[in-house]
Each structure stands twice: as C-alpha cells, then as structure tokens.
TORVEX-592965 format. One record per residue: residue number from 1; residue in three letters; x, y, z of N, C-alpha, C in turn. Coordinates in nm, 3 decimals, always signed. Atoms other than C-alpha are relative to their C-alpha. Example, Ala and Ser with C-alpha at 12.3 -4.5 7.8 and 13.67 -1.06 7.14 Angstrom:
<pts>
+-----+---------+---------+---------+---------+---------+---------+---------+---------+---------+---------+
: num : residuo :     n_X :     n_Y :     n_Z :    ca_X :    ca_Y :    ca_Z :     c_X :     c_Y :     c_Z :
+-----+---------+---------+---------+---------+---------+---------+---------+---------+---------+---------+
:   1 :     ALA :  +0.089 :  -0.119 :  +0.000 :  +1.230 :  -0.450 :  +0.780 :  +0.090 :  +0.120 :  +0.000 :
:   2 :     SER :  -0.082 :  -0.119 :  -0.006 :  +1.367 :  -0.106 :  +0.714 :  -0.077 :  +0.109 :  +0.073 :
+-----+---------+---------+---------+---------+---------+---------+---------+---------+---------+---------+
</pts>
This chain:
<pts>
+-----+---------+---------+---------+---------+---------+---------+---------+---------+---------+---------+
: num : residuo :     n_X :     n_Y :     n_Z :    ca_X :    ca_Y :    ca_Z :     c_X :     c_Y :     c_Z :
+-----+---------+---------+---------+---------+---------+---------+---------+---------+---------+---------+
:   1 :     UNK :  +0.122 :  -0.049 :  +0.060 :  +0.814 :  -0.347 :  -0.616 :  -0.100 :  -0.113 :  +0.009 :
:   2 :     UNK :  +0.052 :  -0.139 :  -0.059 :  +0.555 :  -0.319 :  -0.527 :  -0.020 :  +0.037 :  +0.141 :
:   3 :     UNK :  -0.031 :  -0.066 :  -0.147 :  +0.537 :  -0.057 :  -0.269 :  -0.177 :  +0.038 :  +0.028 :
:   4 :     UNK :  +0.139 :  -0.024 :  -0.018 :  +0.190 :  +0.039 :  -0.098 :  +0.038 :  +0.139 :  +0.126 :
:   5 :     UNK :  +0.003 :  -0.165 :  -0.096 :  +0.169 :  +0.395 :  +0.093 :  -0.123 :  -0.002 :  +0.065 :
:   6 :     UNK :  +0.134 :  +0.051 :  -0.099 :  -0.095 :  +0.372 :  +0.372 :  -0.010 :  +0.120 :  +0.043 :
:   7 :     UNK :  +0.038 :  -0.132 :  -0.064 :  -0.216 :  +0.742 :  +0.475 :  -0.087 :  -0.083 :  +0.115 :
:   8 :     UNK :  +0.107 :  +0.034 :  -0.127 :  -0.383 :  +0.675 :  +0.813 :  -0.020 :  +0.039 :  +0.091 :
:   9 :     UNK :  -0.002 :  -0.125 :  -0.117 :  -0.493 :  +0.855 :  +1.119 :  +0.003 :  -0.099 :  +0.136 :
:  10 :     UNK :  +0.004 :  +0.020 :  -0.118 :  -0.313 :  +0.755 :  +1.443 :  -0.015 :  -0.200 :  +0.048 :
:  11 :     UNK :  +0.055 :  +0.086 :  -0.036 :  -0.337 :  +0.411 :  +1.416 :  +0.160 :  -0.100 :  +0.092 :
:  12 :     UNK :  -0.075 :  +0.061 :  -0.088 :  -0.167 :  +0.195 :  +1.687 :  +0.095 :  -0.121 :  -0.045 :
:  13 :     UNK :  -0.075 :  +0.071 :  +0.093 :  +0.135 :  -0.030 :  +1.581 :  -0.071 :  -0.170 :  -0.029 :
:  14 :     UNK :  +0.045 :  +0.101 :  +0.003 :  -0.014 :  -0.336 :  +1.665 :  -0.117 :  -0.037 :  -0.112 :
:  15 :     UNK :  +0.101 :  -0.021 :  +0.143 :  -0.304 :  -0.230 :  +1.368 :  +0.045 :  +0.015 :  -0.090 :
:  16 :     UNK :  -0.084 :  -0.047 :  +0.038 :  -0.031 :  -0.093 :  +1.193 :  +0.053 :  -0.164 :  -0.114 :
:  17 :     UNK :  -0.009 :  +0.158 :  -0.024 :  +0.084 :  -0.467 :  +1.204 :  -0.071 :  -0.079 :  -0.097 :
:  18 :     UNK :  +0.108 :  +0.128 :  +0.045 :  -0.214 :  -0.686 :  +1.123 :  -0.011 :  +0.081 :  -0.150 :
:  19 :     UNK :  +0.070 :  -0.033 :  +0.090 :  -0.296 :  -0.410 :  +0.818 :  +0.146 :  -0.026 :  -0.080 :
:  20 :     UNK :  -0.149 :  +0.022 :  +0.072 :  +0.103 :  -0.425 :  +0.652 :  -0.007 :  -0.162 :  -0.047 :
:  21 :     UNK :  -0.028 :  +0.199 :  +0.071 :  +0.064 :  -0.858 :  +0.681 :  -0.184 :  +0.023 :  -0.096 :
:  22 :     UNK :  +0.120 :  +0.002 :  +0.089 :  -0.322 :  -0.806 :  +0.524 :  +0.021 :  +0.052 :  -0.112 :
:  23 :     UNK :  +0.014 :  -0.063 :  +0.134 :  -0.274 :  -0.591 :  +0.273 :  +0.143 :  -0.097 :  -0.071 :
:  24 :     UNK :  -0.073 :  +0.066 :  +0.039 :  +0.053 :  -0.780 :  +0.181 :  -0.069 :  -0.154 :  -0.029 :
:  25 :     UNK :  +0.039 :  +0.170 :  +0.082 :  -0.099 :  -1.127 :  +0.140 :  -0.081 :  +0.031 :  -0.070 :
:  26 :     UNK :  +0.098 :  -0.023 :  +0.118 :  -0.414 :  -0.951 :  -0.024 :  +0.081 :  +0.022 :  -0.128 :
:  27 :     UNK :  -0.052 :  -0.049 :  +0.187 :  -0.193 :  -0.804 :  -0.312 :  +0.104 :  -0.129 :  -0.047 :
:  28 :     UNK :  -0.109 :  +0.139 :  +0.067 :  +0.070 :  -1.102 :  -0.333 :  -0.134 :  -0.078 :  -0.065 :
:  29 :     UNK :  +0.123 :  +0.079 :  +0.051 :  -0.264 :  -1.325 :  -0.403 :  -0.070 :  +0.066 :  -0.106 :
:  30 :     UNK :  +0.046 :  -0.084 :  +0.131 :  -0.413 :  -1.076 :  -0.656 :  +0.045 :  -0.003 :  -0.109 :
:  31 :     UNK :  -0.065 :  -0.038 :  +0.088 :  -0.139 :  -0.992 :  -0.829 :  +0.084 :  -0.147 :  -0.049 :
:  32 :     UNK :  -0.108 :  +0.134 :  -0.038 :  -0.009 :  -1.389 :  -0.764 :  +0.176 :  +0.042 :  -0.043 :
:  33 :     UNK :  -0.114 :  -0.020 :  -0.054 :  +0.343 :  -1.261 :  -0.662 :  -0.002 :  -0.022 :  +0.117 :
:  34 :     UNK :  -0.071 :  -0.010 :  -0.119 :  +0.589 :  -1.325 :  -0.361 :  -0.038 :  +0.120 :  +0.061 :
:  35 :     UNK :  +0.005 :  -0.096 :  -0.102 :  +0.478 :  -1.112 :  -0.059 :  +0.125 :  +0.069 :  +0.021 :
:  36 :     UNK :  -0.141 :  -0.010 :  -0.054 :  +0.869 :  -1.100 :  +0.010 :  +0.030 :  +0.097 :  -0.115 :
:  37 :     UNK :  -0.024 :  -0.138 :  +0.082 :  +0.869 :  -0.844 :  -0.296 :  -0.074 :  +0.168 :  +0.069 :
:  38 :     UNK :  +0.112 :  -0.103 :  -0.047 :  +0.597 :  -0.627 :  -0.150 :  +0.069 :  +0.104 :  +0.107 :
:  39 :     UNK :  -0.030 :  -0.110 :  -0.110 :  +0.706 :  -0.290 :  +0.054 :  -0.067 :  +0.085 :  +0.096 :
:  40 :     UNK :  +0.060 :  -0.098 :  -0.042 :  +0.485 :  -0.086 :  +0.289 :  +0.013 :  +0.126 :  +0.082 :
:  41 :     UNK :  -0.026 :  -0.152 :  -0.077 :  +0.475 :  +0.273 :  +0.409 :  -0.111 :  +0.057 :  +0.069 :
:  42 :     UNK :  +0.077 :  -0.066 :  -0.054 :  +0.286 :  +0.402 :  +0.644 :  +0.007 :  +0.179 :  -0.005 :
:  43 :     UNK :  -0.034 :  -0.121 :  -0.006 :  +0.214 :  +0.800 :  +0.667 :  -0.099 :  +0.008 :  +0.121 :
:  44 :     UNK :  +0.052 :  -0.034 :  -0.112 :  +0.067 :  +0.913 :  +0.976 :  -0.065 :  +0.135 :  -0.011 :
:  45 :     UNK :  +0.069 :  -0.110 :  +0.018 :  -0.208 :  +1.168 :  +0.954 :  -0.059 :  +0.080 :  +0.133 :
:  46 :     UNK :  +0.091 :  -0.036 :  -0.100 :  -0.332 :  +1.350 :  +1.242 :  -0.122 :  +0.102 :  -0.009 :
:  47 :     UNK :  +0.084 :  -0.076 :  +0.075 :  -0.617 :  +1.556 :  +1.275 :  +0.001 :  +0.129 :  -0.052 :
:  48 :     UNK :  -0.003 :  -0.111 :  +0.139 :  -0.476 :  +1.888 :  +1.146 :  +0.099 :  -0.011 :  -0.104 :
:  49 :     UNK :  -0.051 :  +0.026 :  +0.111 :  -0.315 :  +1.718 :  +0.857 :  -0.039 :  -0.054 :  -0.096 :
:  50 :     UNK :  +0.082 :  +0.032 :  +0.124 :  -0.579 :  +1.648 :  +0.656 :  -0.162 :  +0.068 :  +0.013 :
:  51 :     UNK :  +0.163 :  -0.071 :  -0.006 :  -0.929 :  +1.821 :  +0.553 :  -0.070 :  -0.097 :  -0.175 :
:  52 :     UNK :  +0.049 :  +0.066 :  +0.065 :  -1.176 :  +1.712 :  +0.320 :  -0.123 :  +0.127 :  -0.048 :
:  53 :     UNK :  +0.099 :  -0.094 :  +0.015 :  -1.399 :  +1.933 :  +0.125 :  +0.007 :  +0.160 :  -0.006 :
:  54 :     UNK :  -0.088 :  -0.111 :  -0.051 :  -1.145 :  +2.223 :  +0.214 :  -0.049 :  +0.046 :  +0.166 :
:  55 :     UNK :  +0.055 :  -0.008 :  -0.086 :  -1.290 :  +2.173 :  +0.545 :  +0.060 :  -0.108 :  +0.152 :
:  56 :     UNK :  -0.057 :  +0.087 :  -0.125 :  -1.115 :  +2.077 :  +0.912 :  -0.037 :  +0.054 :  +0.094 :
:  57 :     UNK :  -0.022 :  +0.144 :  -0.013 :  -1.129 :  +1.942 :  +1.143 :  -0.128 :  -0.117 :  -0.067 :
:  58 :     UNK :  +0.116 :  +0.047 :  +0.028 :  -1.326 :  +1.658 :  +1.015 :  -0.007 :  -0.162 :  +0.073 :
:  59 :     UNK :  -0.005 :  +0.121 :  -0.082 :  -1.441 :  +1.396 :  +1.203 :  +0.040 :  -0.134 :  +0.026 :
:  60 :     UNK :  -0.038 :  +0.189 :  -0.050 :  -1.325 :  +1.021 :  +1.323 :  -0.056 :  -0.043 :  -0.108 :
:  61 :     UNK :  +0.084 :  +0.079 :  +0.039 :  -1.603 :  +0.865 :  +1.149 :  +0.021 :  +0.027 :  -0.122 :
:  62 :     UNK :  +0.011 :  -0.024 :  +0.078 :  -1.561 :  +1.047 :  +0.852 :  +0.095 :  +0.041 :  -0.108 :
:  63 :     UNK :  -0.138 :  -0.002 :  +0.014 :  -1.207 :  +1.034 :  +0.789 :  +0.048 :  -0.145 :  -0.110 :
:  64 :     UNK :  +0.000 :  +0.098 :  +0.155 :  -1.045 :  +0.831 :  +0.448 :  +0.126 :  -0.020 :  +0.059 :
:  65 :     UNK :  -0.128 :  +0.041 :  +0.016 :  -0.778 :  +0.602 :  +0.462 :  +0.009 :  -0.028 :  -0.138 :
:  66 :     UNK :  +0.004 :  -0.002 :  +0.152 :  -0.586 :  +0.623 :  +0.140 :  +0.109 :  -0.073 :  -0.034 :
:  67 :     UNK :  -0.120 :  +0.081 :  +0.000 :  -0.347 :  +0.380 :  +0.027 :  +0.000 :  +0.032 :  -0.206 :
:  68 :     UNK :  -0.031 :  +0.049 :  +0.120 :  -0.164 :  +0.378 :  -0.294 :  +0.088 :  -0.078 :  -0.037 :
:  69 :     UNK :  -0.108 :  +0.145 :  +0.066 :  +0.015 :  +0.090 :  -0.497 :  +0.074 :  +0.066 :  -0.134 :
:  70 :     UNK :  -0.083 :  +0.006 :  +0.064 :  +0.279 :  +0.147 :  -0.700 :  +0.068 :  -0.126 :  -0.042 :
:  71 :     UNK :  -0.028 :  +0.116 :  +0.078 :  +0.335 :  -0.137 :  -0.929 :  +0.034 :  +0.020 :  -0.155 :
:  72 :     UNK :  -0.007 :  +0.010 :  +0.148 :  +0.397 :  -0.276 :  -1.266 :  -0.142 :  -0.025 :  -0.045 :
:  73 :     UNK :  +0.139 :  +0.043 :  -0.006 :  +0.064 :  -0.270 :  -1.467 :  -0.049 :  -0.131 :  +0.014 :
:  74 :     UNK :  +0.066 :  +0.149 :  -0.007 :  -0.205 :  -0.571 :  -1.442 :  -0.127 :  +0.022 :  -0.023 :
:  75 :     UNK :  +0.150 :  +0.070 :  +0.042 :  -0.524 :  -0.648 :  -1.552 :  -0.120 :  +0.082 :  +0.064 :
:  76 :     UNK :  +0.113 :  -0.069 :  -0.113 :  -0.858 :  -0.456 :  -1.403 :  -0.043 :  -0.152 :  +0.099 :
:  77 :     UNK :  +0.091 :  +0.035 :  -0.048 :  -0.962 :  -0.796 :  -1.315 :  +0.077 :  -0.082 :  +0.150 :
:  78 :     UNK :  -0.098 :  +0.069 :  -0.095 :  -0.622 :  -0.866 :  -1.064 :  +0.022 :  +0.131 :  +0.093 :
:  79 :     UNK :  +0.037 :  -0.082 :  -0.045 :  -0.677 :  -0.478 :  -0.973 :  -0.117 :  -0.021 :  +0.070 :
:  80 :     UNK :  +0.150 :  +0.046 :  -0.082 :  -1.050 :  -0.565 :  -0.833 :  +0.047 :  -0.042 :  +0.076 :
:  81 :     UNK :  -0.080 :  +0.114 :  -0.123 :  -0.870 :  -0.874 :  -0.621 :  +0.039 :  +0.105 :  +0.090 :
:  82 :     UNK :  -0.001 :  -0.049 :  -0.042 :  -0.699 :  -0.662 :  -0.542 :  -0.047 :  +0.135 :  +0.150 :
:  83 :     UNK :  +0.050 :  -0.104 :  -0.080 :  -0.851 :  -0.335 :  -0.407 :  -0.140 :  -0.033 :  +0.146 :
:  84 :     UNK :  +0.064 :  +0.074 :  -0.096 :  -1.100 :  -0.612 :  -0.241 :  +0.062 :  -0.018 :  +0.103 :
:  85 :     UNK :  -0.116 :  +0.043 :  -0.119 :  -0.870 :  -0.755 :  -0.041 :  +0.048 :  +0.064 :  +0.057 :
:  86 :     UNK :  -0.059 :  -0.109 :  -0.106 :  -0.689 :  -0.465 :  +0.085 :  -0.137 :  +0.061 :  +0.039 :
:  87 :     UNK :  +0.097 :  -0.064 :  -0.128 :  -1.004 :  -0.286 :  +0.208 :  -0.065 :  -0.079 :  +0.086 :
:  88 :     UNK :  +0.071 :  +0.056 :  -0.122 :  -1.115 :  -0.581 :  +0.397 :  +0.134 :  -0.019 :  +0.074 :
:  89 :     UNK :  -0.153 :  +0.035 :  -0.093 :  -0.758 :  -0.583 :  +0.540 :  -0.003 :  +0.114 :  +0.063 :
:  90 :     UNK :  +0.008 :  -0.133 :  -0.072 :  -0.823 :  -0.210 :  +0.634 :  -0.130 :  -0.011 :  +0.092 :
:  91 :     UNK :  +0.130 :  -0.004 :  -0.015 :  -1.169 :  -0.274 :  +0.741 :  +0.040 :  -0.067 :  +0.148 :
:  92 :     UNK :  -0.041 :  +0.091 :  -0.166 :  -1.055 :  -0.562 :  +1.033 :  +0.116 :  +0.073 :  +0.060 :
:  93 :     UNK :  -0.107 :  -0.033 :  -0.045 :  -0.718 :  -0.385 :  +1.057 :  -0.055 :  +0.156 :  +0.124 :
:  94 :     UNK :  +0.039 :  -0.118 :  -0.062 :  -0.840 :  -0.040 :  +1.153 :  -0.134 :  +0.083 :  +0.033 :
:  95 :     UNK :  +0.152 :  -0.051 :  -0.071 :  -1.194 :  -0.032 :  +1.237 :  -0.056 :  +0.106 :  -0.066 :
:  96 :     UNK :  -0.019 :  -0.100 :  +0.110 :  -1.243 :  +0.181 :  +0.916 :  -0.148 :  -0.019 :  -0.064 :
:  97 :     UNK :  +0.120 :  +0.070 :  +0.143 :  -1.618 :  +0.155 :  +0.682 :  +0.099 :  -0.031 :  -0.113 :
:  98 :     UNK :  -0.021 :  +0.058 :  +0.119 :  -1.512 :  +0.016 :  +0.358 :  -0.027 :  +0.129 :  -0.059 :
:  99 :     UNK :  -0.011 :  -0.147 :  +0.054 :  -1.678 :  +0.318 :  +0.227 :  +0.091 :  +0.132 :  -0.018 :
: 100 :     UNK :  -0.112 :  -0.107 :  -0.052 :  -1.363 :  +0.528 :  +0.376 :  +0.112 :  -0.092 :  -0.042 :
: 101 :     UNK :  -0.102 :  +0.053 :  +0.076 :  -1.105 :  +0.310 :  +0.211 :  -0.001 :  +0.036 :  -0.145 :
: 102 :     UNK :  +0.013 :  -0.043 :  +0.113 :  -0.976 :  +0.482 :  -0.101 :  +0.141 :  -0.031 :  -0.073 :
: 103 :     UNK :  -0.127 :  +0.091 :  +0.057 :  -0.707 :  +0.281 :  -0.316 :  -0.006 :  +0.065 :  -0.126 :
: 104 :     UNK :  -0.047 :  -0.022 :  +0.156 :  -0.521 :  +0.406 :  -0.616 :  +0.104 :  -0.037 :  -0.009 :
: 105 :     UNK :  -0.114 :  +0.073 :  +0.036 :  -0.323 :  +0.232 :  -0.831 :  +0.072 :  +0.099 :  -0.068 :
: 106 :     UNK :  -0.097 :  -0.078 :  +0.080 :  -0.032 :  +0.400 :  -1.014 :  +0.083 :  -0.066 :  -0.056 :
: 107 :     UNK :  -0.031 :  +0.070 :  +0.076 :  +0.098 :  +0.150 :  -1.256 :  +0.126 :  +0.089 :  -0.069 :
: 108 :     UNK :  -0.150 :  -0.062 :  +0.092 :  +0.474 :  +0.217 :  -1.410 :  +0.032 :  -0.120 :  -0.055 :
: 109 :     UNK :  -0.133 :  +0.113 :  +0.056 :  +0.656 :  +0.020 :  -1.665 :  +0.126 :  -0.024 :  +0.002 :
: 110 :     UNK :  -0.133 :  +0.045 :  -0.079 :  +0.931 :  -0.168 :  -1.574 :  +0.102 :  +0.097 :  -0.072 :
: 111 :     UNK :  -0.159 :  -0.170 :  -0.001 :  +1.150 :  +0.160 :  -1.785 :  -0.029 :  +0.073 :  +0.066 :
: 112 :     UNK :  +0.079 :  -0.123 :  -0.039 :  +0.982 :  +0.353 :  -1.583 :  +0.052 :  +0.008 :  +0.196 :
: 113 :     UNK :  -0.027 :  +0.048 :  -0.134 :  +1.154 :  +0.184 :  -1.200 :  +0.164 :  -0.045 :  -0.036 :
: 114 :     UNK :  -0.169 :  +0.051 :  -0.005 :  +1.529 :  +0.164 :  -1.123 :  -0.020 :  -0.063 :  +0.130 :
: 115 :     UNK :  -0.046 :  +0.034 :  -0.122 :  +1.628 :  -0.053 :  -0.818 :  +0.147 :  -0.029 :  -0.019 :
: 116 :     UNK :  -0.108 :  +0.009 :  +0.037 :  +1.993 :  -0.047 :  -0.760 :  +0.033 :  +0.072 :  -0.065 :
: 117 :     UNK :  -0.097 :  -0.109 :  +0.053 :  +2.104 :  +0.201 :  -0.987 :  -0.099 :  -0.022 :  -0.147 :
: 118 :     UNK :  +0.046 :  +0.066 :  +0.113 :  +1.891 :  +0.025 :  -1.291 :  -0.110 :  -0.023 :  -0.014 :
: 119 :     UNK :  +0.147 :  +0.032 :  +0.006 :  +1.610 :  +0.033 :  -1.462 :  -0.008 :  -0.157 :  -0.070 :
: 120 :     UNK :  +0.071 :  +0.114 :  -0.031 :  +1.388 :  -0.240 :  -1.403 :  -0.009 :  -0.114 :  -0.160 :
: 121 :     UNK :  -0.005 :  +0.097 :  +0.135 :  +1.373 :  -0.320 :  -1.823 :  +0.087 :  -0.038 :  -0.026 :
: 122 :     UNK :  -0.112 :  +0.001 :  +0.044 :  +1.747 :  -0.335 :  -1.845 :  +0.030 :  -0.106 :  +0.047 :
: 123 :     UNK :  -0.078 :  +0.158 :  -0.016 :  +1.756 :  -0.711 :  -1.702 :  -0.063 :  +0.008 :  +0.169 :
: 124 :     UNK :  -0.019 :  -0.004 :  -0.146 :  +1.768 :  -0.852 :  -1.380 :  +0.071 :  +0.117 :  +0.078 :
: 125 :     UNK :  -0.111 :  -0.085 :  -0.101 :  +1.826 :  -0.577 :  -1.123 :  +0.055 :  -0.072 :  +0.147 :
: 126 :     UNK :  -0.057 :  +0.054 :  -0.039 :  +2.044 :  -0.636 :  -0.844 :  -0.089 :  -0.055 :  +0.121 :
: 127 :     UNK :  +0.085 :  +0.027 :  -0.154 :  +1.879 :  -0.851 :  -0.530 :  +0.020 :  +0.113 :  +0.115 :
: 128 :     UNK :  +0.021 :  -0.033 :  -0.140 :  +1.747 :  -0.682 :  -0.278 :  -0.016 :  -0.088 :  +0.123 :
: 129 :     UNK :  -0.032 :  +0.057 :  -0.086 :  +1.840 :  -0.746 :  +0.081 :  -0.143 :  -0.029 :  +0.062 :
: 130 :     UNK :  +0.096 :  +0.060 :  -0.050 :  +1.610 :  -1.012 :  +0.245 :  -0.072 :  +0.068 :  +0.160 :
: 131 :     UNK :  +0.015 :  +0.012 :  -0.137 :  +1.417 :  -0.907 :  +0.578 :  +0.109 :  -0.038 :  +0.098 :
: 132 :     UNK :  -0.105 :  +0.066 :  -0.071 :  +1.675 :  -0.963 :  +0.856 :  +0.186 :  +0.023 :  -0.020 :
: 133 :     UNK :  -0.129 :  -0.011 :  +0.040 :  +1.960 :  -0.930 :  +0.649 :  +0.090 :  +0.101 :  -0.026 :
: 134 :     UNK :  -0.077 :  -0.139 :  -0.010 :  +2.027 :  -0.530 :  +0.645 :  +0.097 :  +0.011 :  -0.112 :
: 135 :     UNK :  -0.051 :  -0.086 :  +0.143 :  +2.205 :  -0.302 :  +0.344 :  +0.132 :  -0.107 :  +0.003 :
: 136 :     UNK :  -0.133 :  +0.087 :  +0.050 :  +2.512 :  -0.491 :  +0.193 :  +0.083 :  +0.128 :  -0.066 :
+-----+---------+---------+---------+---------+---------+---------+---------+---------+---------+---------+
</pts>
C-alpha cells in the first residue's frame, strides 16, 4: 500500500514506463514513504470504453486520464504534493493537458486493509515479496 490505478487510453509501454517510475517517486516524496511500497495498475481504455457526458466517441484531445490512490489517510497538504506531482508525471508521461488529469484519493484505515491474510491494524503484516523475488 499504496496502490495507484491509472485509467488511460492506449498508451504505449514505454509511457506506460516513464508514468509508473513518475507517479511512484511523486507519491513516495509526498507522502515521504519508500517507493518500494508503492503498486501500480494500469487499465487500458480504448475508445469505445469510455464516454463522457453520456456521449461517445469522444475525442483524443478531450479524453481524462483518471488515476486513483488507495492509501492510508494523510494530510490535504501531502495530498496537494501529491496530486501535483502525479499530473506533471502524466503530463510529460503521456502528452495529456493537466486539465485532463483527474486524481482521487480513497483513503482507508489501516482496519480497513488486509495484506497476507491480516488486517493492516493487527501488527506487522507479513513482508511482501521484493521486485525480482516472485510469490514465496
């Protein structure tokens, strides 16, 4: 935790890429946490899988990338850092306006997150496996 869900239309891995390490150092620095906690998901939108307005197709230009964070709460003023930082990570990443970057947070308390079998208030849960190192 935390995990970040990236709705996005079509974007090439190599963008894919640069926006997963951006938005990851933006929120480790925000939130000042280890990146090496941080998870990301991409969802892949194409253009008849999303409308706007109840209205499709809708254009390139005018198309929202939507990311949400799932975290433990924090502060509005480590949220701001935040939501800064990741849309200029979307902004260079995917050739996006800023205006079309739309971030929501969804804050849970640690009773509120099991990893391992356990929720998150009930103590240390168990390590998760490092990059590289595959399920145990």
């Amino acid at each position: 935790m935390p995990f970040l869900e990236i709705y996005h239309f079509n974007l090439e891995p190599e963008r894919r890429r640069r926006l997963a390490a951006g938005a990851t150092e933006g929120l480790a620095a925000a939130f000042a946490i280890s990146p090496e906690i941080i998870t990301t998901y991409f969802q892949d939108c194409g253009a008849d899988d999303y409308a706007h307005a109840g209205r499709m197709p809708v254009s390139a230009a005018d198309r929202r990338m939507f990311v949400k964070i799932h975290a433990f709460p924090r502060p509005a003023d480590r949220l701001r850092d935040a939501a800064r930082r990741i849309t200029a990570a979307a902004v260079e990443a995917a050739d996006i306006d800023a205006a079309n970057v739309a971030i929501y947070f969804l804050p849970r308390p640690p009773e509120e997150a099991a990893h391992g079998g356990r929720l998150v208030s009930d103590g240390e849960p168990p390590r998760l496996a490092a990059v590289g190192e595959g399920a145990r």
